[in-house]
N, C-alpha and C positions, 0 to 999 in steps of 0.2 A: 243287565246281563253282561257277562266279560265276555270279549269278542272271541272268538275262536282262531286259534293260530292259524295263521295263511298255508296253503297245500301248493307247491309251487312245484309247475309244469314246464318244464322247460325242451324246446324244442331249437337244435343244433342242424341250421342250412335252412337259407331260405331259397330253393326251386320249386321244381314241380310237386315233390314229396313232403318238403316242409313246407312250404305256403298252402299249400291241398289240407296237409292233417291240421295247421294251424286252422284254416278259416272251421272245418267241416267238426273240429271241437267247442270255439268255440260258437257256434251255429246250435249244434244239435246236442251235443254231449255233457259239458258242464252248466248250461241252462237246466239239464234234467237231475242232475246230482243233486242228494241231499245236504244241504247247504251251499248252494251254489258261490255265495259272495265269500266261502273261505277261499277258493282257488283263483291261483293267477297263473296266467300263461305269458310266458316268455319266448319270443322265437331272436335266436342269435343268428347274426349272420357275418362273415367276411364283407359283403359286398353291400348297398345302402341300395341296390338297385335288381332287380331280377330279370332277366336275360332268355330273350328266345332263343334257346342253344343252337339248334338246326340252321338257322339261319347265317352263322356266320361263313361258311363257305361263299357266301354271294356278300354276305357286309360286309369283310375284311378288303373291300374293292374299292368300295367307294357308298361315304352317306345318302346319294342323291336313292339308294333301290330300295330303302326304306324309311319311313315316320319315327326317327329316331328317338319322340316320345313316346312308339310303342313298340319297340324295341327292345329299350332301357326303360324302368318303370319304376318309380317308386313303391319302398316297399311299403314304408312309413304313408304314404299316400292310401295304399293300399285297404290296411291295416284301420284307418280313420274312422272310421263308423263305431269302431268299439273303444269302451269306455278305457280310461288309463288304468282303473280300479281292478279291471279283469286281463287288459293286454299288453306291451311293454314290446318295445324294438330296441335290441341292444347289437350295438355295431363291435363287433369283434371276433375272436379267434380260439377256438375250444383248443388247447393248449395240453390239458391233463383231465384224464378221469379216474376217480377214485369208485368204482362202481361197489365195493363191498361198504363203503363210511359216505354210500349218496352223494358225490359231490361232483362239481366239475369246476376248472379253473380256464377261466377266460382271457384271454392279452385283449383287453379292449383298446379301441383306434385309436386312443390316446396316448399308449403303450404302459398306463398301469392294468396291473392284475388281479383279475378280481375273483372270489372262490364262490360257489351257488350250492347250496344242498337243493335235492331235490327231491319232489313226491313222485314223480314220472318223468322218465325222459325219453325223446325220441333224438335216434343220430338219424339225421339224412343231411351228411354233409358231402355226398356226390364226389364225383371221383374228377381230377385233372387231366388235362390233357396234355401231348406230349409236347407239340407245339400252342404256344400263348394265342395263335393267332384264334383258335378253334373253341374257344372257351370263357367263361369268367374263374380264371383261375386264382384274381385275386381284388381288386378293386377294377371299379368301371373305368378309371382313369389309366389303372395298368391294360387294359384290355383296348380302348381305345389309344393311345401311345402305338401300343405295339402293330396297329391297324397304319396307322401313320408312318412310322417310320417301315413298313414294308410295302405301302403307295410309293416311297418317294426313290425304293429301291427299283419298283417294277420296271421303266423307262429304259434301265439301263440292263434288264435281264435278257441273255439270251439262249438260256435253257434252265428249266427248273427240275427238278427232282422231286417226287411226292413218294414219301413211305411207307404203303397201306394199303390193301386193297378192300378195306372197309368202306362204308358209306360216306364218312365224314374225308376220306381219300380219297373218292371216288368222284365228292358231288364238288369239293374243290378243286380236284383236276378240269374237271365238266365246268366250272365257272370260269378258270383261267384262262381255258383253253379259247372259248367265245369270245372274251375280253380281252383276249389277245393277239388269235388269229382269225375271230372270224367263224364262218362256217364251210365249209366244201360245197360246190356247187350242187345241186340236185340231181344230176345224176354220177357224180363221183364218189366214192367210197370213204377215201381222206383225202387230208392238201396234203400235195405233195411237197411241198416247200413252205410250213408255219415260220410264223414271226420271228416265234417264239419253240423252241424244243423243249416240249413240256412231255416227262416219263412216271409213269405211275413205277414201283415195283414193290412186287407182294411174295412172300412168301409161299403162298395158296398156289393151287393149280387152276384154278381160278378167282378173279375178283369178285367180291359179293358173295361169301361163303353160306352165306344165310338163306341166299336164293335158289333155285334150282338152275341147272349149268345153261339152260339154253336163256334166260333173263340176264345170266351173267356175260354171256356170249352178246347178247344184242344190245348190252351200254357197252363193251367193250366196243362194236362195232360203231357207235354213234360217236364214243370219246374220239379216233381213226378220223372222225367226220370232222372235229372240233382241234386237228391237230394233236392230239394225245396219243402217246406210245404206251403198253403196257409192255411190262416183261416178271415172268409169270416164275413160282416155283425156287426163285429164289430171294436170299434175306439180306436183305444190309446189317450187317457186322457191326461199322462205324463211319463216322464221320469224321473229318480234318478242316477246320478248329473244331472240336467239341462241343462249343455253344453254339456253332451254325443252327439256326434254326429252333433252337431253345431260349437261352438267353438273347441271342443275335437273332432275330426271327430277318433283316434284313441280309445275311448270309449266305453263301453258298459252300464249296471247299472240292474235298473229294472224298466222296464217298466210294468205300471199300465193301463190295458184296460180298456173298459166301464164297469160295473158292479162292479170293485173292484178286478176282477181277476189280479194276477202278474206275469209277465216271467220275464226273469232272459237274459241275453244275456253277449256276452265277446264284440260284435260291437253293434252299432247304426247307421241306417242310415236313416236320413227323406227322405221322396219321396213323399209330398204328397203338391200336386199345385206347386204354387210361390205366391210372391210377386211384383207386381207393383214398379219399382223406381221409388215413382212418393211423396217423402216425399220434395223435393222442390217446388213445387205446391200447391196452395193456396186450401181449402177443396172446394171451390166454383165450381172448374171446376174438382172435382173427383165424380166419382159416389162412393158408401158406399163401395166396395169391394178396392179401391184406382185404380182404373182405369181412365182415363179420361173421363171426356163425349165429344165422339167424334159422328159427325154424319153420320150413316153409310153408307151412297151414295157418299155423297161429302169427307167427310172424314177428314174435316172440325173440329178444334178445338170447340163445342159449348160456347156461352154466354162468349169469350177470348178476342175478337176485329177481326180486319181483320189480313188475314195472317196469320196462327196460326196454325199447323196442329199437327196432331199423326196417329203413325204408330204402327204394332206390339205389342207387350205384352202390352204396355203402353193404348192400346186405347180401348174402350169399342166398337167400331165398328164392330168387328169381331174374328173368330176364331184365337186365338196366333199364328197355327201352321204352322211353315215355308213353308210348298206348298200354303197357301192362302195370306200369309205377300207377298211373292215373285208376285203370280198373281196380289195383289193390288198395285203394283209401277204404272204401265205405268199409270192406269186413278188416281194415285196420283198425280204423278206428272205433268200431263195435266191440272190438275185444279189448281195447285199452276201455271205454267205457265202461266193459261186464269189470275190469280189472279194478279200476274206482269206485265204481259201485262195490265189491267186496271190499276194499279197502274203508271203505265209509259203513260198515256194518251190517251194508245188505246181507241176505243171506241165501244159501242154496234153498231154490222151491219161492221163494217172492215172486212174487206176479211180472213183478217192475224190472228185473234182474234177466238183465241181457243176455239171450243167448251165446255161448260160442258161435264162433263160426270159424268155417275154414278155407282159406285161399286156393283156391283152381287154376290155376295159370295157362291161359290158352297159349298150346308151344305150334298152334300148327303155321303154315310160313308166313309171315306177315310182315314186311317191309316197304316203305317208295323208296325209292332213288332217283332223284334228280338230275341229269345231263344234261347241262346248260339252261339257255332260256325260254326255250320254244313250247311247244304243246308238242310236239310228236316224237321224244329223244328218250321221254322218260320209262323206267322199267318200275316195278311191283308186281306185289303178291297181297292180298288178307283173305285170310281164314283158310290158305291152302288153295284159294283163289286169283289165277294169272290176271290182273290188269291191266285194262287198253292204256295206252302212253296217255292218253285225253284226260283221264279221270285220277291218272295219279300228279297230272299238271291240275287240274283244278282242286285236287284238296291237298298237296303240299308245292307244288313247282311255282305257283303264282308267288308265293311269300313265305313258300318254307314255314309252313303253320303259324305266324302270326296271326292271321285270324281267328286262330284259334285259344288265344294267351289270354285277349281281356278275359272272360269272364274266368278264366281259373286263378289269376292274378286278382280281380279283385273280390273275388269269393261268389261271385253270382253262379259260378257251374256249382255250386254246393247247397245251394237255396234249400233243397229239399234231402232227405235221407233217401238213403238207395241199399 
């Protein structure tokens, strides 16, 4: 019998979103297809290595506060259990997509280019940060460098500027501040004289927009404790060099806020959003913010063709943040299977033929924040639910969710359908 042509699946970002849909297809979904051994899955990535993202706010410090092989993880390690026949690790850089002629064009690490049709594709290639220190925003070796050479800046720092009053601004201010000055004594409010002048500034009227105002109020008051300044309600404009803190993450200059007012800093560090890697994608299928237009039930790439999906930072369906990327696997990848199952001739009314399903996104307030190292600093919220400082140090403050990375890194949180 003549072999049947290969159905190639290709999956763009290996994090939480693509390492997730990767294992949990093939686990569950292309073992159940009819003719399973035509399909191959491909998962492409920039980076050779998958990255507990939370955690950088405390690693960018120093390697000694974490197990730097589980940190940094192999993906290709990862990946090992499955055969080459069905899964494939390609180290490179989504470059172009042709979504109406199925194709995608890769810069692999070699820096030739290479073109893929595909049978289905998933983008989750996660969004950048503004500052390199916060991120894998490009190989492991850029992202460690960039750790180094702002160690070797720190000795000589004596005021730092942080731009953000987000979590990933908030929990870095909160590391540097301990790291540097110390803490207030127990019954003082803040040091009055840090090491270090370390200034948060947000645009927000308060830091932690996410949270309710009196959680945002009580890490501001603990950051006070850790030598941190906030100053609230207004935006930094720009900086002087331009790459302070971008390209130069060992930088400082003078940064110009709204109004024309200037500070002066020896560090810079952006914290405020990301970016979309979504400059391979045509403007057609981005919403104005460079997100996809994804549709948020099905979860469904819109106005792409069939097969087509996004996951994670990259898609406009939903909240970025890893406890809601992780909840929307299993009805992701349910409807890419109903999707391959029609594509392979099932048909509406078969027994076997996957239901739809559709995405729920729980929006009610759910966030940790971290302030420094202790047990008693931290603020949270889940499910609309105020949490004691205690419980949000034991499930992220101890290591900033690395415990919680093996098993979804190497496929064991996927064992079963959900």
């Amino acid at each position: 019998m003549a072999q049947l042509p290969q159905k190639h699946i290709i999956i763009l970002g290996a994090s939480y979103a693509g390492i997730s849909t990767s294992h949990y297809l093939l686990k569950h979904v292309l073992p159940s297809l009819p003719s399973p051994t035509t399909y191959k899955l491909s998962l492409i990535s920039t980076s050779t290595h998958a990255l507990c993202r939370p955690a950088c706010p405390r690693a960018l410090l120093s390697d000694s506060f974490f197990d730097q092989e589980k940190l940094f993880v192999s993906i290709t390690n990862s990946f090992s259990p499955y055969s080459k026949e069905i899964f494939e690790f390609i180290h490179g850089t989504a470059t172009s997509l042709d979504h109406a002629n199925r194709q995608v064009t890769i810069t692999l690490s070699t820096g030739s280019k290479q073109t893929f049709d595909f049978h289905a594709l998933v983008i989750a290639t996660g969004a950048s940060t503004p500052s390199p220190l916060l991120g894998l925003n490009g190989s492991v070796e850029y992202l460690r460098n960039s750790w180094v050479e702002f160690r070797k800046a720190l000795p000589n720092a004596k005021s730092i500027i942080i731009a953000g009053g987000g979590p990933a601004g908030i929990e870095t201010a909160g590391e540097l501040g301990e790291f540097l000055n110390g803490r207030a004594g127990f019954f003082s409010s803040k040091i009055e004289n840090p090491n270090v002048d370390i200034t948060v500034v947000t645009s927000g009227e308060q830091i932690l927009p996410a949270l309710r105002p009196a959680l945002a109020k009580r890490a501001e008051a603990n950051l006070a404790k850790l030598g941190v300044k906030v100053v609230k309600g207004i935006k930094v404009e720009s900086i002087e060099p331009e790459d302070a803190g971008r390209e130069n993450v060992a930088a400082g200059g003078r940064v110009k806020l709204e109004g024309g007012e200037v500070m002066k800093c020896d560090i810079f560090i952006p914290a405020t959003g990301f970016v979309p890697n979504t400059k391979f994608i045509g403007k057609e299928l981005l919403e104005a913010d460079g997100r996809i237009t994804t549709d948020s039930l099905t979860l469904r790439v819109r106005n792409a063709g069939e097969r087509i999906y996004a996951l994670g930072s990259v898609s406009s369906a939903h909240n970025p943040a890893i406890h809601t990327i992780i909840s929307a696997v299993p009805t992701f990848c349910s409807n890419i299977k109903r999707d391959l199952q029609l594509a392979a001739a099932v048909k509406e009314g078969d027994a076997i033929l996957e239901k739809e399903r559709e995405f729920k996104e729980d929006k009610r307030e759910t966030q940790m924040v971290v302030v420094g190292r202790g047990m008693g600093w931290h603020v949270g919220a889940a499910m609309g639910w105020s949490l004691p400082s205690v419980l949000v140090w034991a499930a992220k403050g101890r290591d900033y969710w690395l415990w919680s990375t093996g098993g979804l890194w190497s496929g064991s949180q996927w064992a079963k359908t959900s």
